[in-house]
C-alpha positions in Angstrom: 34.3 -0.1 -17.2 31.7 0.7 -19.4 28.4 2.5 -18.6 24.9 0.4 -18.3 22.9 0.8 -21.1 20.1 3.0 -21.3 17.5 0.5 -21.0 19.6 -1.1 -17.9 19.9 2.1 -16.7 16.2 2.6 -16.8 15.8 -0.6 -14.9 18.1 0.7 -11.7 16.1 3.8 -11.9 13.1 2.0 -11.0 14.7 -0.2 -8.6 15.7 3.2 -6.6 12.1 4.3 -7.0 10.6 1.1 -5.7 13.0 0.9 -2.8 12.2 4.3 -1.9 8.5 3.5 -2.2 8.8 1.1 0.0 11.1 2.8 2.3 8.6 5.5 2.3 5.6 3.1 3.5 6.9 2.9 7.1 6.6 7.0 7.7 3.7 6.9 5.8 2.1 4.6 8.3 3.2 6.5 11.2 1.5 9.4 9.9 -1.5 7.6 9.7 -1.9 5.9 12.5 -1.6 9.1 14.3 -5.5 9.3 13.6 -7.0 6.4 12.1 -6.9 3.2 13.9 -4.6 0.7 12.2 -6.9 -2.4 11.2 -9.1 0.7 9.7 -6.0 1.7 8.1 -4.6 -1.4 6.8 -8.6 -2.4 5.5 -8.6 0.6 3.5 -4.9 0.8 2.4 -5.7 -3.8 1.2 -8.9 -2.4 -0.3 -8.1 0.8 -2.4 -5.0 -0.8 -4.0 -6.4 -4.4 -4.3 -8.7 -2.0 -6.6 -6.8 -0.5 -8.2 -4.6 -3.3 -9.2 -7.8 -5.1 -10.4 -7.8 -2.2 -13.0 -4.6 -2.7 -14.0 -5.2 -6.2 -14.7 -8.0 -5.1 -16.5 -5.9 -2.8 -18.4 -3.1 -5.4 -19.8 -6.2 -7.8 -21.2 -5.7 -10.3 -18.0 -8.7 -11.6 -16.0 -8.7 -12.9 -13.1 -8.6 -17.2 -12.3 -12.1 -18.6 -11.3 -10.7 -22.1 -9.7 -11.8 -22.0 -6.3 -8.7 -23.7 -4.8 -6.9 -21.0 -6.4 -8.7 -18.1 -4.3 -8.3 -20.6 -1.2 -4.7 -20.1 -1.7 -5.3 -16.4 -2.1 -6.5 -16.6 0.9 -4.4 -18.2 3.0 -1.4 -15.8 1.0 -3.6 -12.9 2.3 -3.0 -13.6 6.0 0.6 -14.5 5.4 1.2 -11.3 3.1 -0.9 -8.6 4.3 -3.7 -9.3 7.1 -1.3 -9.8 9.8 1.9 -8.1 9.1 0.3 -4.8 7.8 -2.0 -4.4 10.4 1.0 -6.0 13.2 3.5 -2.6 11.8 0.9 -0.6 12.0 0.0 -1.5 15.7 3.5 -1.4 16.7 3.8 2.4 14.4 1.4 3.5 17.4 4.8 3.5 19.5 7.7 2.7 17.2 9.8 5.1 15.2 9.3 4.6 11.0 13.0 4.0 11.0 13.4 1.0 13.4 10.1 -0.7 11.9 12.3 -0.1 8.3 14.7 -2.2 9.9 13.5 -4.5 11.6 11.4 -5.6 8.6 14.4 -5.5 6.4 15.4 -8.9 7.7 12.9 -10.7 5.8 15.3 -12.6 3.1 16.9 -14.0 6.8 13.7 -15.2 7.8 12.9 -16.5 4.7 16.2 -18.4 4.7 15.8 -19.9 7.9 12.1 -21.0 7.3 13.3 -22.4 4.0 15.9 -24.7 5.6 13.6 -25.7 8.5 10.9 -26.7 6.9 11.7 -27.2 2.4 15.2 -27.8 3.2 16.1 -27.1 -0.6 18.4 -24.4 0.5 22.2 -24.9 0.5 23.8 -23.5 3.5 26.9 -21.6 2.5 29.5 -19.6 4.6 28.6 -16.5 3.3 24.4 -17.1 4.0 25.7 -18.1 7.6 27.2 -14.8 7.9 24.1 -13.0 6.5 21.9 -14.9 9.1 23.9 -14.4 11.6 25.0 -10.7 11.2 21.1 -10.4 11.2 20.2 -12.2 14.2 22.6 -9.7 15.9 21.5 -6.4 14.4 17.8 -7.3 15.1 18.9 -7.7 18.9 21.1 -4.4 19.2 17.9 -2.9 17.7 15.8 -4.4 20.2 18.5 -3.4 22.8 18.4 -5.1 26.5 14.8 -4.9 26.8 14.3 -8.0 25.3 16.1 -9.5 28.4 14.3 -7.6 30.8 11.3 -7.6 29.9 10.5 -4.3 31.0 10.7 -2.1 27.7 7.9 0.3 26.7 8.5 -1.0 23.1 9.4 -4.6 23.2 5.5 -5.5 21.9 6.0 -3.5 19.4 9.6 -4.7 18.2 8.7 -8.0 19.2 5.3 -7.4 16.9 7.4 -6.1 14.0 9.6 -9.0 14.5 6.3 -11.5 13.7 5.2 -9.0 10.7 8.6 -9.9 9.2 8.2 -13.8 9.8 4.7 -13.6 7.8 6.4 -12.0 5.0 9.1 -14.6 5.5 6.1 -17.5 5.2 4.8 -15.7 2.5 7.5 -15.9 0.0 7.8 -19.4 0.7 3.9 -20.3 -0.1 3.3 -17.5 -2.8 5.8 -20.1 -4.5 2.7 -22.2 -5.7 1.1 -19.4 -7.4 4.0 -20.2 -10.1 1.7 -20.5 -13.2 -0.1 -17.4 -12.8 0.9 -13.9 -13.8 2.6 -12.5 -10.5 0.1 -9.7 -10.3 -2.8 -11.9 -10.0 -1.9 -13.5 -6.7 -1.2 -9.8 -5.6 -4.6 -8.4 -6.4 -6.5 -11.9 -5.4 -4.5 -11.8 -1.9 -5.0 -7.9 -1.0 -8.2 -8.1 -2.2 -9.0 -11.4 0.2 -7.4 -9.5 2.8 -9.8 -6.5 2.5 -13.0 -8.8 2.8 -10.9 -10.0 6.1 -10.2 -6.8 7.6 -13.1 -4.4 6.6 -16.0 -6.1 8.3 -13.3 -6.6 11.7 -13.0 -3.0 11.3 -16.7 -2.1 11.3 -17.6 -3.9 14.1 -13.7 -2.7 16.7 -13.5 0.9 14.8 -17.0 1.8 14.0 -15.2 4.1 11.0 -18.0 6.3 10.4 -17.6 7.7 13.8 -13.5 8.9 13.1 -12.1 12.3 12.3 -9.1 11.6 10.8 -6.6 14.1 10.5 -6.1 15.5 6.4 -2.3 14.2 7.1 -3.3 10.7 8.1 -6.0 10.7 5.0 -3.3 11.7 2.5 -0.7 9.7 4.3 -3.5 6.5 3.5 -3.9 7.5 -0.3 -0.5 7.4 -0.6 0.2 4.6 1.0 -2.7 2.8 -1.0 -1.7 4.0 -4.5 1.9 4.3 -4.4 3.7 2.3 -1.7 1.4 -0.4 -2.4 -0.5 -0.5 -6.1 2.6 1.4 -7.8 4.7 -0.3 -5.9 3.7 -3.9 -6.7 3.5 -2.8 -10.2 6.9 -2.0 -10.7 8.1 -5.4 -8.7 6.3 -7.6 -11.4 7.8 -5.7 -14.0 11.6 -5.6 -12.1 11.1 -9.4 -12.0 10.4 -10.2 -15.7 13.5 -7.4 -16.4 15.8 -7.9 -13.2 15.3 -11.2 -12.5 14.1 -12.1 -9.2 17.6 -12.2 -7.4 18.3 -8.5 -8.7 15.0 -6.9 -7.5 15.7 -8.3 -4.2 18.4 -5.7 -4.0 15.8 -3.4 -2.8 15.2 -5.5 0.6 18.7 -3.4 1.6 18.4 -0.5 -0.3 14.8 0.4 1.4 16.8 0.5 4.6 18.9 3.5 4.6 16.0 5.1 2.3 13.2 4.1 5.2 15.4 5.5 8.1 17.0 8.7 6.4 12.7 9.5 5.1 12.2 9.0 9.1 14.6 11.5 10.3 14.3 13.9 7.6 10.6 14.3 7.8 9.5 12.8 11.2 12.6 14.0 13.5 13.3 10.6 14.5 16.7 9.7 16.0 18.4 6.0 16.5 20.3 5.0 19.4 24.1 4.2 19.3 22.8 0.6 19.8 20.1 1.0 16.9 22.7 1.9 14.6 25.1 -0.7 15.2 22.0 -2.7 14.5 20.8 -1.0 11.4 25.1 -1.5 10.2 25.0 -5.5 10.6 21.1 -5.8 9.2 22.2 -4.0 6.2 25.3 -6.5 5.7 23.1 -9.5 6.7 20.5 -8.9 4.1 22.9 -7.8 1.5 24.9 -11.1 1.9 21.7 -12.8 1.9 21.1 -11.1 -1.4 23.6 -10.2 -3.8 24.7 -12.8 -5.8 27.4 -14.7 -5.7 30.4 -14.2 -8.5 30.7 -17.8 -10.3 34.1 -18.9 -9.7 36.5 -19.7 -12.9 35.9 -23.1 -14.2 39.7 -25.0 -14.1 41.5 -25.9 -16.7 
Protein backbone atom coordinates (compact mmCIF):
# COMPACT_ATOMS: atom_id res chain seq x y z
CA UNK A 1 0.00 0.00 0.00
CA UNK A 2 1.38 3.17 -0.72
CA UNK A 3 1.92 6.07 1.60
CA UNK A 4 -0.67 9.32 1.55
CA UNK A 5 0.86 12.10 -0.01
CA UNK A 6 2.25 14.86 1.61
CA UNK A 7 -0.39 17.16 1.11
CA UNK A 8 -3.02 14.25 2.28
CA UNK A 9 -0.91 13.73 4.91
CA UNK A 10 -1.10 17.24 5.99
CA UNK A 11 -4.84 17.03 5.86
CA UNK A 12 -4.96 13.93 8.56
CA UNK A 13 -2.71 16.00 10.57
CA UNK A 14 -5.19 18.57 11.03
CA UNK A 15 -8.01 16.29 11.36
CA UNK A 16 -6.03 14.85 14.60
CA UNK A 17 -5.55 18.36 15.73
CA UNK A 18 -9.16 19.33 15.34
CA UNK A 19 -10.37 16.23 17.03
CA UNK A 20 -8.13 16.83 19.77
CA UNK A 21 -9.30 20.43 19.96
CA UNK A 22 -12.47 19.48 20.34
CA UNK A 23 -11.80 16.65 22.63
CA UNK A 24 -10.00 19.06 24.66
CA UNK A 25 -13.11 21.50 25.00
CA UNK A 26 -14.95 19.26 27.46
CA UNK A 27 -11.92 19.49 30.25
CA UNK A 28 -11.51 22.82 29.39
CA UNK A 29 -14.97 23.56 30.47
CA UNK A 30 -14.70 21.74 33.57
CA UNK A 31 -11.95 23.72 34.51
CA UNK A 32 -13.84 26.68 34.06
CA UNK A 33 -16.84 26.18 35.48
CA UNK A 34 -15.02 25.49 38.62
CA UNK A 35 -15.14 29.39 39.05
CA UNK A 36 -17.10 31.18 36.61
CA UNK A 37 -20.62 30.51 36.27
CA UNK A 38 -21.50 28.72 33.01
CA UNK A 39 -23.89 31.23 30.99
CA UNK A 40 -20.98 33.75 32.05
CA UNK A 41 -18.73 31.31 30.53
CA UNK A 42 -20.44 30.27 27.47
CA UNK A 43 -21.29 34.47 26.82
CA UNK A 44 -17.75 35.06 26.89
CA UNK A 45 -16.32 31.87 25.23
CA UNK A 46 -19.64 32.92 21.93
CA UNK A 47 -18.25 36.39 22.21
CA UNK A 48 -14.34 36.36 22.14
CA UNK A 49 -14.34 33.74 19.24
CA UNK A 50 -17.40 35.15 17.32
CA UNK A 51 -14.64 38.02 17.32
CA UNK A 52 -12.19 36.72 16.48
CA UNK A 53 -13.61 34.86 13.62
CA UNK A 54 -15.03 38.27 12.38
CA UNK A 55 -11.29 39.03 11.90
CA UNK A 56 -10.64 36.25 10.04
CA UNK A 57 -13.24 36.92 7.76
CA UNK A 58 -11.92 40.18 7.57
CA UNK A 59 -8.64 38.74 6.74
CA UNK A 60 -9.61 36.48 3.62
CA UNK A 61 -11.41 39.77 1.92
CA UNK A 62 -15.07 38.31 2.98
CA UNK A 63 -17.74 40.59 4.47
CA UNK A 64 -20.36 39.72 6.18
CA UNK A 65 -24.34 39.35 4.35
CA UNK A 66 -26.61 42.30 5.24
CA UNK A 67 -30.08 40.44 4.27
CA UNK A 68 -32.01 40.54 7.35
CA UNK A 69 -33.64 37.09 6.84
CA UNK A 70 -30.26 35.91 6.60
CA UNK A 71 -29.22 37.13 10.34
CA UNK A 72 -32.93 35.76 11.36
CA UNK A 73 -31.57 32.44 10.41
CA UNK A 74 -28.37 33.17 12.26
CA UNK A 75 -30.34 33.53 14.88
CA UNK A 76 -32.38 30.85 15.16
CA UNK A 77 -28.82 28.57 14.16
CA UNK A 78 -27.48 30.39 17.28
CA UNK A 79 -29.88 28.76 19.79
CA UNK A 80 -29.64 25.39 17.97
CA UNK A 81 -25.66 25.59 17.73
CA UNK A 82 -24.49 27.29 20.70
CA UNK A 83 -26.99 29.19 23.21
CA UNK A 84 -28.41 26.12 24.51
CA UNK A 85 -26.06 23.23 24.08
CA UNK A 86 -22.90 25.19 25.24
CA UNK A 87 -24.31 26.66 28.16
CA UNK A 88 -26.57 22.99 28.80
CA UNK A 89 -22.59 21.01 28.99
CA UNK A 90 -21.50 23.50 30.83
CA UNK A 91 -24.30 23.31 33.53
CA UNK A 92 -24.14 19.66 33.63
CA UNK A 93 -19.72 20.14 33.72
CA UNK A 94 -20.75 21.56 37.34
CA UNK A 95 -21.30 17.66 38.18
CA UNK A 96 -20.26 15.62 35.26
CA UNK A 97 -16.85 14.18 34.45
CA UNK A 98 -15.13 15.87 30.95
CA UNK A 99 -15.02 12.29 29.77
CA UNK A 100 -18.65 11.21 29.96
CA UNK A 101 -19.91 14.76 28.62
CA UNK A 102 -17.15 13.66 25.55
CA UNK A 103 -19.32 10.87 25.08
CA UNK A 104 -22.36 11.52 25.46
CA UNK A 105 -22.05 14.40 22.95
CA UNK A 106 -20.27 12.07 20.53
CA UNK A 107 -23.60 10.76 19.48
CA UNK A 108 -24.59 13.58 17.52
CA UNK A 109 -24.33 12.05 13.82
CA UNK A 110 -27.14 9.43 15.54
CA UNK A 111 -29.22 12.18 16.51
CA UNK A 112 -28.89 13.85 13.46
CA UNK A 113 -29.88 10.61 11.66
CA UNK A 114 -32.82 10.04 13.55
CA UNK A 115 -34.08 13.75 13.23
CA UNK A 116 -33.36 13.56 9.58
CA UNK A 117 -35.59 10.58 8.98
CA UNK A 118 -38.36 11.91 11.34
CA UNK A 119 -38.83 14.85 10.10
CA UNK A 120 -36.76 15.40 5.95
CA UNK A 121 -37.06 11.81 5.56
CA UNK A 122 -34.38 12.12 2.65
CA UNK A 123 -32.28 9.63 4.53
CA UNK A 124 -31.98 5.92 3.34
CA UNK A 125 -32.14 3.57 6.16
CA UNK A 126 -29.43 0.95 5.65
CA UNK A 127 -28.46 -2.11 7.87
CA UNK A 128 -25.35 -0.80 8.67
CA UNK A 129 -26.93 3.06 9.93
CA UNK A 130 -29.48 0.72 11.92
CA UNK A 131 -26.59 -0.75 13.72
CA UNK A 132 -24.84 2.66 14.24
CA UNK A 133 -28.26 4.00 15.83
CA UNK A 134 -28.78 1.30 17.62
CA UNK A 135 -25.28 0.45 19.05
CA UNK A 136 -25.69 4.19 20.07
CA UNK A 137 -28.92 4.19 21.79
CA UNK A 138 -27.28 1.43 23.95
CA UNK A 139 -23.99 2.97 24.82
CA UNK A 140 -25.70 6.29 25.77
CA UNK A 141 -27.85 4.12 28.27
CA UNK A 142 -24.83 2.05 29.87
CA UNK A 143 -23.42 5.59 30.25
CA UNK A 144 -26.33 6.78 31.83
CA UNK A 145 -26.38 3.50 33.84
CA UNK A 146 -29.75 2.48 35.94
CA UNK A 147 -30.32 5.82 37.16
CA UNK A 148 -32.22 6.68 34.37
CA UNK A 149 -34.85 4.09 35.59
CA UNK A 150 -34.80 5.14 39.01
CA UNK A 151 -34.83 8.21 38.97
CA UNK A 152 -32.78 8.73 41.85
CA UNK A 153 -29.19 9.59 40.33
CA UNK A 154 -27.20 12.55 41.46
CA UNK A 155 -26.30 13.04 37.82
CA UNK A 156 -29.14 12.02 35.66
CA UNK A 157 -29.91 16.21 35.01
CA UNK A 158 -26.87 16.50 33.96
CA UNK A 159 -26.61 13.35 31.54
CA UNK A 160 -30.02 13.87 30.74
CA UNK A 161 -28.92 17.79 30.02
CA UNK A 162 -25.92 16.58 27.88
CA UNK A 163 -28.24 14.29 26.17
CA UNK A 164 -30.46 17.68 24.96
CA UNK A 165 -27.07 19.60 24.20
CA UNK A 166 -26.42 16.75 21.64
CA UNK A 167 -30.11 16.93 20.12
CA UNK A 168 -29.45 20.81 19.41
CA UNK A 169 -26.34 20.00 17.69
CA UNK A 170 -28.33 17.23 16.01
CA UNK A 171 -31.08 20.12 14.89
CA UNK A 172 -28.43 22.27 14.03
CA UNK A 173 -26.81 20.41 11.32
CA UNK A 174 -30.10 19.77 9.84
CA UNK A 175 -31.05 23.75 9.60
CA UNK A 176 -27.45 25.15 9.14
CA UNK A 177 -28.27 23.16 5.74
CA UNK A 178 -29.96 26.45 4.30
CA UNK A 179 -27.03 28.55 4.85
CA UNK A 180 -25.80 26.59 1.60
CA UNK A 181 -24.82 29.59 -0.52
CA UNK A 182 -22.72 31.33 1.91
CA UNK A 183 -19.13 30.75 2.81
CA UNK A 184 -19.35 28.14 5.84
CA UNK A 185 -17.61 30.49 8.14
CA UNK A 186 -20.03 33.16 7.78
CA UNK A 187 -22.94 31.32 9.40
CA UNK A 188 -20.35 30.43 12.11
CA UNK A 189 -19.38 33.90 13.07
CA UNK A 190 -23.14 35.36 12.35
CA UNK A 191 -24.54 32.48 14.72
CA UNK A 192 -21.83 32.76 17.73
CA UNK A 193 -21.93 36.18 17.37
CA UNK A 194 -26.06 36.19 17.67
CA UNK A 195 -25.59 33.91 20.50
CA UNK A 196 -23.38 36.38 22.46
CA UNK A 197 -25.96 39.33 22.10
CA UNK A 198 -28.34 36.34 23.69
CA UNK A 199 -26.26 35.33 26.45
CA UNK A 200 -24.32 38.40 27.62
CA UNK A 201 -27.08 40.66 28.77
CA UNK A 202 -28.79 37.03 30.58
CA UNK A 203 -25.58 36.94 32.11
CA UNK A 204 -25.45 40.48 33.55
CA UNK A 205 -28.55 40.55 34.93
CA UNK A 206 -28.29 36.08 36.82
CA UNK A 207 -24.19 36.49 37.26
CA UNK A 208 -23.65 40.07 37.92
CA UNK A 209 -19.88 39.35 36.32
CA UNK A 210 -18.18 42.20 37.75
CA UNK A 211 -18.70 40.89 41.11
CA UNK A 212 -16.64 37.17 40.26
CA UNK A 213 -13.11 36.10 41.20
CA UNK A 214 -12.40 33.66 38.92
CA UNK A 215 -9.72 31.47 39.47
CA UNK A 216 -6.34 32.17 36.78
CA UNK A 217 -7.14 28.27 35.80
CA UNK A 218 -10.70 28.91 34.90
CA UNK A 219 -9.57 32.37 33.05
CA UNK A 220 -7.02 30.58 30.95
CA UNK A 221 -9.14 27.47 30.71
CA UNK A 222 -11.87 30.31 28.99
CA UNK A 223 -9.11 31.86 26.50
CA UNK A 224 -8.46 28.61 25.50
CA UNK A 225 -11.48 27.50 25.02
CA UNK A 226 -12.50 30.77 23.11
CA UNK A 227 -9.46 30.88 20.69
CA UNK A 228 -8.67 27.45 20.11
CA UNK A 229 -11.37 24.88 20.80
CA UNK A 230 -13.71 27.23 19.22
CA UNK A 231 -12.22 30.07 16.67
CA UNK A 232 -9.16 27.70 15.64
CA UNK A 233 -11.24 25.01 15.75
CA UNK A 234 -13.97 26.19 13.33
CA UNK A 235 -11.31 27.36 11.22
CA UNK A 236 -9.71 24.28 10.49
CA UNK A 237 -13.45 22.47 9.94
CA UNK A 238 -14.18 24.96 6.98
CA UNK A 239 -10.95 24.29 5.54
CA UNK A 240 -11.20 20.12 6.22
CA UNK A 241 -14.49 20.47 4.44
CA UNK A 242 -13.34 22.20 1.14
CA UNK A 243 -10.05 19.50 1.38
CA UNK A 244 -11.82 16.43 3.18
CA UNK A 245 -15.00 16.63 1.98
CA UNK A 246 -17.67 16.77 4.43
CA UNK A 247 -18.07 12.96 5.02
CA UNK A 248 -14.18 12.67 5.85
CA UNK A 249 -14.13 15.52 8.50
CA UNK A 250 -16.84 13.87 10.16
CA UNK A 251 -14.37 11.31 11.18
CA UNK A 252 -13.53 13.48 13.97
CA UNK A 253 -17.10 13.01 15.74
CA UNK A 254 -15.28 9.45 16.82
CA UNK A 255 -11.96 10.27 16.98
CA UNK A 256 -12.69 13.33 19.63
CA UNK A 257 -13.90 10.41 21.88
CA UNK A 258 -11.01 8.57 22.99
CA UNK A 259 -9.02 11.95 22.71
CA UNK A 260 -11.84 13.83 25.18
CA UNK A 261 -11.76 10.86 27.72
CA UNK A 262 -7.97 9.96 27.70
CA UNK A 263 -7.37 14.40 28.14
CA UNK A 264 -9.95 13.74 31.16
CA UNK A 265 -8.08 11.18 32.94
CA UNK A 266 -4.72 12.23 32.23
CA UNK A 267 -5.14 15.72 33.41
CA UNK A 268 -8.35 15.76 35.56
CA UNK A 269 -8.07 12.22 37.38
CA UNK A 270 -11.23 11.21 36.16
CA UNK A 271 -12.23 7.46 36.05
CA UNK A 272 -15.27 5.64 34.07
CA UNK A 273 -17.25 2.92 35.33
CA UNK A 274 -17.22 -0.70 34.00
CA UNK A 275 -20.70 0.29 32.66
CA UNK A 276 -19.36 3.79 31.21
CA UNK A 277 -16.94 1.97 29.26
CA UNK A 278 -18.96 -0.60 27.73
CA UNK A 279 -20.83 2.52 26.78
CA UNK A 280 -18.02 4.63 25.56
CA UNK A 281 -17.01 0.84 23.30
CA UNK A 282 -20.62 0.80 21.46
CA UNK A 283 -20.79 4.91 21.05
CA UNK A 284 -17.58 4.75 19.35
CA UNK A 285 -18.80 1.85 16.89
CA UNK A 286 -22.24 3.60 16.50
CA UNK A 287 -20.85 6.86 15.45
CA UNK A 288 -18.16 5.39 13.34
CA UNK A 289 -20.77 3.23 11.39
CA UNK A 290 -22.78 6.27 11.23
CA UNK A 291 -19.72 7.82 9.67
CA UNK A 292 -17.26 6.17 7.68
CA UNK A 293 -18.20 5.66 4.37
CA UNK A 294 -19.38 3.02 2.73
CA UNK A 295 -17.02 0.93 0.10
CA UNK A 296 -18.93 1.09 -3.40
CA UNK A 297 -19.63 -2.32 -4.32
CA UNK A 298 -18.16 -3.70 -7.83
CA UNK A 299 -20.46 -2.91 -10.62
CA UNK A 300 -21.46 -6.57 -12.51
CA UNK A 301 -20.52 -7.56 -15.46
Amino acid sequence: MSSPSPNLKSELALLLLLATLWGASYSLIKLGVATIPPITLIAARTAIAGVLLLLVIQARGLSMPLDARIWAGFLAQAGLNSVLPFTLIAWAERTVDAGMATILNATTPIFTFLLTVCLTRHETVTARKAVGVVAGIVGTGLIIGLEAFSGLGQQLGAQLALVAATVCYAGAAIFGKRFHDLDPMLPAAGSLLCGAMILIPISLVIDAPWTLTPSSQSIAALVALSVASTALAFTIYFRLVKTLGSVGTTAQAYMRVPIGVALGVLFLGETLTASAWAGFACVVVGVAAMTIPAKPRPARA
